[in-house]
C-alpha positions in Angstrom: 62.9 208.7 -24.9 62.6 206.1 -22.5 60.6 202.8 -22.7 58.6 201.1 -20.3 56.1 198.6 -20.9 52.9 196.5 -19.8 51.3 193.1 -20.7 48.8 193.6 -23.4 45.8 191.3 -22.1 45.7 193.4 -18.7 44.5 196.7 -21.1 42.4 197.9 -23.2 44.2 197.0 -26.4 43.3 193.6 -25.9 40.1 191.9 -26.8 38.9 187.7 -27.4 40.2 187.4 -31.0 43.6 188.7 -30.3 43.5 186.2 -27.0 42.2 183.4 -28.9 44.5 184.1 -31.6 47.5 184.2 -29.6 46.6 181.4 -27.2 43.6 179.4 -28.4 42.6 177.3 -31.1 39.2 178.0 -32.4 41.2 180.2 -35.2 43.6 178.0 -36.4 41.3 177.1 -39.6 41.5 180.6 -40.4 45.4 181.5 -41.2 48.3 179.7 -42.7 50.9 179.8 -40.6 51.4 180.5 -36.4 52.8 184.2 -35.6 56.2 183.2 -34.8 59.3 181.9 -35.4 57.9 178.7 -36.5 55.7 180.3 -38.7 57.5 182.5 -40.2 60.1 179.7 -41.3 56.9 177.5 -42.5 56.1 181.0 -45.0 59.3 181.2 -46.0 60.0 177.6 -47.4 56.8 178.2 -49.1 57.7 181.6 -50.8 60.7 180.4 -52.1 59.4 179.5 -55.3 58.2 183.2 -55.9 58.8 183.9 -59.5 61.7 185.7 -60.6 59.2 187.8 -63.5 57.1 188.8 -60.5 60.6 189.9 -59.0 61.6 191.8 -62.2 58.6 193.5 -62.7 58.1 194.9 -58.8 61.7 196.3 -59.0 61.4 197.7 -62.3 58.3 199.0 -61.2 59.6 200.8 -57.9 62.3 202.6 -59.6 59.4 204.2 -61.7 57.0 204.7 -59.0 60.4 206.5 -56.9 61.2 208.2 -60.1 57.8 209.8 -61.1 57.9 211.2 -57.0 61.3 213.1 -58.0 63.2 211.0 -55.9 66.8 210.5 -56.2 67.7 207.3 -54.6 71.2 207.4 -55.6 71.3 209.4 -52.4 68.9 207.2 -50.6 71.3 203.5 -50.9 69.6 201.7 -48.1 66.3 201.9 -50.3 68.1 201.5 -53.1 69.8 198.3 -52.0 66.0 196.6 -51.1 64.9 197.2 -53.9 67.7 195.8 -55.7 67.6 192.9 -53.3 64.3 191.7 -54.2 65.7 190.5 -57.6 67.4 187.8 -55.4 65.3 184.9 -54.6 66.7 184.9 -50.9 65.2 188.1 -50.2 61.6 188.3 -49.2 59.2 191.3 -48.0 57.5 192.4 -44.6 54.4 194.3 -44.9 52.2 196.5 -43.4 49.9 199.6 -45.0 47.7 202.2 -44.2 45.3 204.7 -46.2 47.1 207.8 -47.3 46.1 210.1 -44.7 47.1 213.8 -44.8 50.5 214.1 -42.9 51.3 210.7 -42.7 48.3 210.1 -40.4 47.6 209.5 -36.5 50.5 207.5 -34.7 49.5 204.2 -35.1 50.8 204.3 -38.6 54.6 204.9 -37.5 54.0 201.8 -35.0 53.0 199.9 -38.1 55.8 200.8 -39.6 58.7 200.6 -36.7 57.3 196.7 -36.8 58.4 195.9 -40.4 61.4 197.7 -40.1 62.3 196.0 -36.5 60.9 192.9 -38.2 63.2 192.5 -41.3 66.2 193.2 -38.9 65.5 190.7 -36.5 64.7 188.0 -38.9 67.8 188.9 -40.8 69.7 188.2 -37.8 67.6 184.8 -37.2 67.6 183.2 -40.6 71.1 185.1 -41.8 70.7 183.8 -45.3 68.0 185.2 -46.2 67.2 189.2 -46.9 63.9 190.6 -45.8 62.7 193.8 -46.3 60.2 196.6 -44.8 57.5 197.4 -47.2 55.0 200.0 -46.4 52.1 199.6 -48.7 49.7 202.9 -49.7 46.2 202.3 -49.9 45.8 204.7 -52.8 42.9 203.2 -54.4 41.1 203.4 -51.0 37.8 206.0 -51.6 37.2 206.9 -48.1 38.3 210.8 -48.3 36.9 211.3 -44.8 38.9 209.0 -42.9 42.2 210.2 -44.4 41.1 214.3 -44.6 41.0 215.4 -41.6 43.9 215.8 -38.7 43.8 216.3 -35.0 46.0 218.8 -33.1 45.3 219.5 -29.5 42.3 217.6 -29.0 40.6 219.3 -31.7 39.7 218.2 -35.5 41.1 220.5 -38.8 39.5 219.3 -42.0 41.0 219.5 -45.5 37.9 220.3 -47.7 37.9 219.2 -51.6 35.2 218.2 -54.2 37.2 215.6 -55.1 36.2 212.1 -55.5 37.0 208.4 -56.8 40.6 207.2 -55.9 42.2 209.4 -53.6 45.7 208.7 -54.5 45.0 210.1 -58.0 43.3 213.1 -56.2 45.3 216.6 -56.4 47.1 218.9 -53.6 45.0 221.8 -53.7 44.6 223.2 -50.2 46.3 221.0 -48.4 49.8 223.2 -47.8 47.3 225.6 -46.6 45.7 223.4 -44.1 49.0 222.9 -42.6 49.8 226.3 -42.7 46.8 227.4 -40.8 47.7 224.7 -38.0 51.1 226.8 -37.5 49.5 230.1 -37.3 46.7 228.8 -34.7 48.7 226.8 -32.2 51.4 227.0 -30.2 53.9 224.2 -31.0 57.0 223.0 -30.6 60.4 223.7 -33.3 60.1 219.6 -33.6 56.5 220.3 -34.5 56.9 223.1 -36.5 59.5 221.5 -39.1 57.2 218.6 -39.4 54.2 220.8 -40.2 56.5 223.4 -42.3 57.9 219.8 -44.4 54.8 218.9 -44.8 53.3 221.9 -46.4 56.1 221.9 -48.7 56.1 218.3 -49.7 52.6 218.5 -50.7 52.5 222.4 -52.2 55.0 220.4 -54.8 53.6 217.5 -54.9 50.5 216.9 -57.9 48.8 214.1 -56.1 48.2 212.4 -52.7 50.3 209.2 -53.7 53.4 211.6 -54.5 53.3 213.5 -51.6 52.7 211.0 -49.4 55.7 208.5 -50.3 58.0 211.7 -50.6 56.9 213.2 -46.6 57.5 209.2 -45.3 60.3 208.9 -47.8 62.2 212.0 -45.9 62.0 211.0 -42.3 62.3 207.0 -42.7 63.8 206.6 -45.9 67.3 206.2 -44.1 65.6 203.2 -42.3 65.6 201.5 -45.8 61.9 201.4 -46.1 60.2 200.2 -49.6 57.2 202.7 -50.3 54.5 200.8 -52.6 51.8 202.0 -54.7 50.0 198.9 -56.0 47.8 201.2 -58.5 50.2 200.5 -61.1 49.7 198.8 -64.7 52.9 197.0 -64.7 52.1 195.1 -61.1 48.1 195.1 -62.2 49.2 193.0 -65.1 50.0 190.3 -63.3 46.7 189.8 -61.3 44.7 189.9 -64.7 43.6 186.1 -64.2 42.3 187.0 -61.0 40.3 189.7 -62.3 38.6 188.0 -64.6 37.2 185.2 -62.0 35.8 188.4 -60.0 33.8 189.9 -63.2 32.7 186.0 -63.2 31.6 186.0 -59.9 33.9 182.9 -59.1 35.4 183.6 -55.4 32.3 184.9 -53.9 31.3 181.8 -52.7 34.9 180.9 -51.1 34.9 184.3 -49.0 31.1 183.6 -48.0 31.6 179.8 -47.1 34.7 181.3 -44.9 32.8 184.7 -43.4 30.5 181.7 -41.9 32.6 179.2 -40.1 34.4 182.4 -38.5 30.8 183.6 -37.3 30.1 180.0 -35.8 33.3 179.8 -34.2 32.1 183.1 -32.1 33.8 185.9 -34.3 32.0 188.7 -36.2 32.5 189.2 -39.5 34.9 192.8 -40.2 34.0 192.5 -44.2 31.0 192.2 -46.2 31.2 190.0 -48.9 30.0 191.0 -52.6 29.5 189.1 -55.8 32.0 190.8 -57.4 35.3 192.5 -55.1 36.4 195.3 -58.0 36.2 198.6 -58.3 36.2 200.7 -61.6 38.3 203.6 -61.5 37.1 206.6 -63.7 38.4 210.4 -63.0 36.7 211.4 -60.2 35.0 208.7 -59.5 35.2 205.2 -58.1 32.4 202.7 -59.6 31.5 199.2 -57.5 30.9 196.6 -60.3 28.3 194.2 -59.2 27.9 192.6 -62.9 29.5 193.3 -65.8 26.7 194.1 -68.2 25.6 197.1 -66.6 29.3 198.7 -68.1 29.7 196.8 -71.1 28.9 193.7 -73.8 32.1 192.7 -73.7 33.8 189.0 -72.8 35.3 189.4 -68.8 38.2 188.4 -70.8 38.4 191.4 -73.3 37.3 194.5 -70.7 40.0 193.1 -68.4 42.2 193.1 -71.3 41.3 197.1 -71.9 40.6 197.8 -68.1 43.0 196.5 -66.0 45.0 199.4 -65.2 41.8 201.0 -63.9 40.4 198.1 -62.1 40.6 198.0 -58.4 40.5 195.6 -55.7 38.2 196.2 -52.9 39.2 195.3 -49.3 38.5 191.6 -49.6 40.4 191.2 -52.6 43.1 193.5 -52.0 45.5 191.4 -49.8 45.4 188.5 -52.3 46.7 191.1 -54.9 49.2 192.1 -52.2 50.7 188.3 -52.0 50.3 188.1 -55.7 52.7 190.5 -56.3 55.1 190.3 -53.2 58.1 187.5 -51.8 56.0 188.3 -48.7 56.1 186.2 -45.3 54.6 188.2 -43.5 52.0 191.2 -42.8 51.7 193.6 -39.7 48.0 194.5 -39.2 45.7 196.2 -36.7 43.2 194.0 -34.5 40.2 194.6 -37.4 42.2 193.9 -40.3 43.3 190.8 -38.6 40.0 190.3 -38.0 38.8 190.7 -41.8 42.0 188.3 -42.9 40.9 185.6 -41.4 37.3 185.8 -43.7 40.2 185.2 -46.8 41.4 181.8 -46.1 38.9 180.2 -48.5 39.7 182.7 -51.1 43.7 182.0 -50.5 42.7 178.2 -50.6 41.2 178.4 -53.9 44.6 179.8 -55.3 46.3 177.6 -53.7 47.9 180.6 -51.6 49.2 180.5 -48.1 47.9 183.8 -46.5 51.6 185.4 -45.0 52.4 184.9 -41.2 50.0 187.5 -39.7 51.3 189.9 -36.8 49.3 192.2 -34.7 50.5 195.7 -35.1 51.9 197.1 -31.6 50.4 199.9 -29.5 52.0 202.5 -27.4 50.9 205.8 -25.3 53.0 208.4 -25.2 53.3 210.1 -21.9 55.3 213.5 -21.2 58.2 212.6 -19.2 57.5 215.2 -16.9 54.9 213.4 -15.1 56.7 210.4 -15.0 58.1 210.8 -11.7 54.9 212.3 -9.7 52.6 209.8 -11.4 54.2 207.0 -13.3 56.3 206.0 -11.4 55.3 202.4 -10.7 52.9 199.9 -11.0 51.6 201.5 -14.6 49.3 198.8 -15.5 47.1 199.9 -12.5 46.1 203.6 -14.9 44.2 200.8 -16.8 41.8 200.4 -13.9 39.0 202.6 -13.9 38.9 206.6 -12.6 37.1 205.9 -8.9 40.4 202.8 -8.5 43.2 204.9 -10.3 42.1 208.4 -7.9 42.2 205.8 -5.1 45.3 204.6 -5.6 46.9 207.8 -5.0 44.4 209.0 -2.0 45.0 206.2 0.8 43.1 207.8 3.3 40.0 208.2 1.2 40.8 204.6 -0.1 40.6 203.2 3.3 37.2 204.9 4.2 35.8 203.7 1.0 36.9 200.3 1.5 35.0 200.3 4.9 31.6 201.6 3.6 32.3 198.7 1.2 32.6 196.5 4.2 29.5 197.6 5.6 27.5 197.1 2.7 28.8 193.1 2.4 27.9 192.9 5.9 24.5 194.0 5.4 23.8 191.5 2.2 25.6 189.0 4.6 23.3 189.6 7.6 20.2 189.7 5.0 21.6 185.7 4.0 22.0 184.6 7.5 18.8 185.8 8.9 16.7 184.4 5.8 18.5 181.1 6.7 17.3 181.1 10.7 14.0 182.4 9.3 13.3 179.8 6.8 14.5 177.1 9.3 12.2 178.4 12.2 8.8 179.0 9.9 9.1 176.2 7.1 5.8 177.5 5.6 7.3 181.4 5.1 8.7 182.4 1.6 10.5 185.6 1.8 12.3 185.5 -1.3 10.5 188.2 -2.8 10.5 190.8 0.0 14.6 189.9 0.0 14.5 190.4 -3.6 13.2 194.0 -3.4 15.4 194.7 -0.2 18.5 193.8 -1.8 17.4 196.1 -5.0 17.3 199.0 -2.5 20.4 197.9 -1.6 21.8 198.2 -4.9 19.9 201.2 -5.6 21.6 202.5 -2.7 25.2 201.5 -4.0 25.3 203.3 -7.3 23.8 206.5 -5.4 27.0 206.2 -3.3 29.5 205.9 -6.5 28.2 208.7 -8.0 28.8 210.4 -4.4 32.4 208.9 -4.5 32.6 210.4 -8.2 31.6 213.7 -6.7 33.8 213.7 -3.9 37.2 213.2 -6.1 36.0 215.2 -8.7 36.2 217.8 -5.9 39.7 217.0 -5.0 42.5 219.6 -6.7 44.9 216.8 -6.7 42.7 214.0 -7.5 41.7 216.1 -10.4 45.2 215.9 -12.1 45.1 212.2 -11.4 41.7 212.1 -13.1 43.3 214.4 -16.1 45.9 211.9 -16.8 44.2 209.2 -16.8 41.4 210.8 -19.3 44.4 212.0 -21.2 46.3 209.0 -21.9 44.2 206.2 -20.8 41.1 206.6 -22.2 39.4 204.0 -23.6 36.9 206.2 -25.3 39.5 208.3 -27.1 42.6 206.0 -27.6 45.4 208.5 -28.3 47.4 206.6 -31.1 44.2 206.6 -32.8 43.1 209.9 -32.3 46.2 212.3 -32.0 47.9 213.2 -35.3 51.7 212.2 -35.9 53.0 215.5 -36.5 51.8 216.3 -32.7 54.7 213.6 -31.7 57.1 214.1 -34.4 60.1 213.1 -32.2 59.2 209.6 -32.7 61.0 210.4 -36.3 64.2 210.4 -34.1 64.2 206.8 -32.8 67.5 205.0 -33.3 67.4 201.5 -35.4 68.4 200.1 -32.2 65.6 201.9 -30.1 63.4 200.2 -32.9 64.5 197.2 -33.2 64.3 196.4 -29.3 60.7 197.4 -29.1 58.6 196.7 -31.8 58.6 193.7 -34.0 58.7 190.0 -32.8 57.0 189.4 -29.0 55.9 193.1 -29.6 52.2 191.7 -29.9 52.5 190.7 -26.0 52.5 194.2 -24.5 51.8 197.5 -24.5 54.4 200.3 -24.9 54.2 203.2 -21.9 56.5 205.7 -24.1 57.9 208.7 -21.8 59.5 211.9 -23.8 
C-alpha cells in the first residue's frame, strides 16, 4: 500500500467545530485538556493518582472477559503484557469504541483503532516512562440493532434479520454465519476477501453472543498489535460506578449536562445529545427499559435497587463516557466529529465529579483508492478530486476548460457592461430609477447561467472519458456516500496487513490535520 495525503480543512471531512476546535477558542470551556502534546502531559499528571483497586479490578476483570471468549492469551503476550501492565501506576490507557457491528463494521472503525495503537507507540516513545496502552471499547449495551445489522458489499446493503431485542451484546448468533455465507456465494471476491468473510462466519457460527464474537474476529487480526478488547457490561467494573448510579435514579446530574448542552448552543454549536432526567438504562432479557423515575419499577430506596440492579443497569450515551474514565488510567479518547461533538455537552457533568474529561482526538479519515488508477488519474494535485464534478471533469479536458472559461468571460462582461451603462445613465437622467428593470435583467441573466451548467453537465456526461473521471470521483469522493462510512471492512480486508510501522507513521498524533489518500 502506499500513502499519500491531503490537508483536512480543504475536504469534506472537515466542518466549523473541528476548525474551531483545532484553531479557535469559543470551545475551550468545553474540554479539559488541548489535543496535543501539552495536553496529553496535563492528563497524565492528573491520572496519576488513579487507584490501584480500580487497577486490580479492570485486570482481573479482562482476564475473565478474554477467558469466557475461549481465548488463550498465553499465545497472545503482547495483550497479555497490557493487561498486566495496567497494574502498574505508570501505565495508562488510549481509547476509542464503536458499536458491535456485524464483521467488525465499515472502515472507519479500523482507523479508530490504527489511532490508539499508533497513539500508545508514539507517546511511549515521547514520555518513555510511562506505558500506555490501546483500548478498544465495545458498545455492547448499545440498543440500536439497525445500525450494527446490516453490511455493505459492492454498493449494495445485506441485512442480518432477528427478533431480538434489548442489549445487543447479550443477543445470540443465530443467522449470522449464514449471512456471511450468502455474501460468498453471491459475489465475486477476492482470496483476501474471502478468508475474511470465511473467518468471520466461523467466529460467529461458534460464538453464543455478539460481544464473544466480536472481541474474538478483532482479537484474530489485531490482537498481535497488543490491543485491549473491553466490554464494560460487566458486574465487577459496574461495581465501581454504583455511587454514580444512584445520583442518576436521583435525578442529580441532569441539570449539569443541561446547563452545559446550553452554553455550547450559544457559542454557535448544536447540541449531538439530548439530555434526560435520568441517563440509565434497565437491562432485562430482550429488552432494554429507559428509566425516567424510579417508582414506575419499584418502591425501593435508589440506594437498595442499585444495590440489587447494578449489574443490569446501563449507561446511556451521556453517561457512558463518565463510566469509561471511571474505570480507566485513561488520557485520552479517539472519537469521530459527532461524538466529539456530544463530549463537549459533558464538561459540567465531569465538573461535578471533579473529573478532567481525557485529551480528546479526532479519529482520522482515509479513502481507499485502487492503485491501478493511480497513475492515469491520481497522479497529482489530489486535493483538486474534492472540487466539484463540472471542475474535477475540467481539469482533465483543457480544451473544453478553456471554452468554458470564455463563455464565463462573456457573461462577467455582460453584468459588467449592465454596471457601467446604469452608471452613464443615472448620471445623464438624475430623475431615472432603473434599479428594478436591472434587477429583473440580471435575473434573466442568472436564469440563463444555470440553464448553461446543466448544458455543461450534459455535455461531459456525454464524454466516454470524462465519464470515468465523473465515476471516480462519485466513487471515492462523494460527499453524499463517504466510503469509510458506507463500504464494509471485509470489502478492504488488506488493511489487516499494515505493518506497526506503516501504522504508526500515519495515524495517531497530527493525524487530525489531513486526510489519508490510501492506494492498494
Amino acid at each position: 500500500m502506499e500513502f499519500s495525503s491531503v490537508i483536512r480543512d480543504k475536504t469534506f471531512f472537515s466542518n466549523s467545530l473541528i476548525e474551531e476546535y483545532y484553531k479557535g477558542k469559543k470551545l475551550k470551556p468545553f474540554h479539559t485538556y488541548s489535543p496535543d502534546l501539552d495536553g496529553i502531559a496535563e492528563a497524565i499528571k492528573r491520572k496519576s493518582s488513579f487507584s490501584q483497586q480500580k487497577r486490580d479490578n479492570l485486570v482481573r476483570d479482562l482476564y475473565r472477559q478474554y477467558k469466557e471468549a475461549d481465548i488463550d492469551l498465553d499465545n497472545s503476550s503482547l495483550v497479555k503484557n497490557n493487561i498486566d501492565e495496567l497494574k502498574n501506576p505508570n501505565t495508562y490507557t488510549i481509547t476509542t469504541g464503536q458499536q458491535i457491528h456485524l464483521g467488525l463494521g465499515p472502515i472507519y472503525v479500523i482507523y479508530k483503532i490504527f489511532d490508539v495503537i499508533a497513539l500508545s507507540n508514539q507517546l511511549k516513545r515521547k514520555f518513555n516512562d510511562k506505558n500506555f496502552v490501546p483500548v478498544f471499547w465495545m458498545a455492547t449495551e448499545d440498543h440500536d440493532l439497525e445500525e450494527i445489522a446490516t453490511v455493505s458489499y459492492f454498493g449494495k446493503q445485506t441485512k442480518w434479520n432477528t427478533e431480538q431485542s434489548g442489549a445487543v451484546g447479550r443477543m445470540n448468533t443465530d443467522g449470522v454465519a449464514e449471512m456471511y455465507q450468502f455474501l460468498m456465494d453471491t459475489y465475486q471476491i477476492s482470496d483476501v476477501q474471502k478468508d475474511f468473510l470465511q473467518r468471520t462466519a466461523q467466529i460467529y457460527r461458534q460464538s453464543s453472543n455478539l460481544a464473544i464474537a466480536f472481541r474474538k474476529l478483532l482479537h484474530e487480526y489485531l490482537g498481535h498489535t497488543g490491543l485491549i478488547i473491553l466490554d464494560a457490561d460487566s458486574k465487577e467494573l459496574k461495581s465501581s460506578f454504583t455511587s454514580v448510579m444512584v445520583d442518576e435514579l436521583k435525578h442529580k446530574n441532569s441539570q449539569a449536562l443541561i446547563e452545559t448542552s446550553q452554553l455550547l448552543e450559544s457559542a454557535g454549536f448544536k447540541n449531538q445529545l439530548r439530555v434526560k432526567s435520568c441517563n440509565l438504562f434497565l437491562l432485562r432479557k430482550n429488552d432494554r427499559i429507559r428509566i425516567n423515575d424510579i417508582k414506575d419499577f419499584t418502591n425501593k430506596t435508589p440506594e437498595d435497587f442499585t444495590k440489587e440492579e447494578y449489574p443490569n443497569l446501563s449507561p446511556n450515551a451521556a453517561l457512558r463516557p463518565l463510566y469509561q474514565e471511571w474505570i480507566l488510567p485513561n488520557i485520552g479518547v479517539v472519537l469521530g466529529s459527532s461524538e466529539l461533538n456530544y463530549w463537549f455537552q459533558l464538561k459540567g457533568l465531569f465538573d461535578t465529579y471533579d473529573m478532567p474529561l481525557p485529551s480528546m482526538m479526532l479519529r482520522t479519515s482515509g479513502i481507499l483508492i485502487h492503485s491501478k488508477f493511480r497513475e492515469k488519474y491520481f497522479n497529482n494535485h489530489l486535493v483538486d478530486w474534492f472540487n466539484d464534478e463540472t471542475t474535477i471533469a475540467l481539469n482533465h479536458e483543457q480544451e473544453l476548460a478553456n471554452i468554458k472559461n470564455s463563455h464565463q468571460k462573456n457573461i462577467e462582461s455582460i453584468k459588467s457592461s449592465i454596471q457601467v451603462y446604469d452608471e452613464a445613465i443615472s448620471d445623464t437622467f438624475k430623475d431615472l430609477n432603473l434599479v428594478n428593470k436591472w434587477s429583473k435583467l440580471l435575473d434573466k441573466l442568472s436564469d440563463i447561467e444555470k440553464i448553461i451548467e446543466i448544458k455543461w453537465s450534459q455535455k461531459i456526461e456525454n464524454s466516454s472519458e470524462l465519464k470515468k473521471v465523473l465515476k471516480m470521483k462519485r466513487s471515492y469522493f462523494n460527499p453524499s456516500q463517504i466510503q469509510e462510512r458506507t463500504d464494509h471492512l471485509g470489502m478492504h480486508a488488506r488493511l489487516f496487513s499494515l505493518k506497526s510501522d506503516v501504522i504508526n507513521d500515519n495515524f495517531g498524533l497530527e493525524s487530525n490535520s489531513k486526510v489519508l489518500i490510501i492506494f492498494y
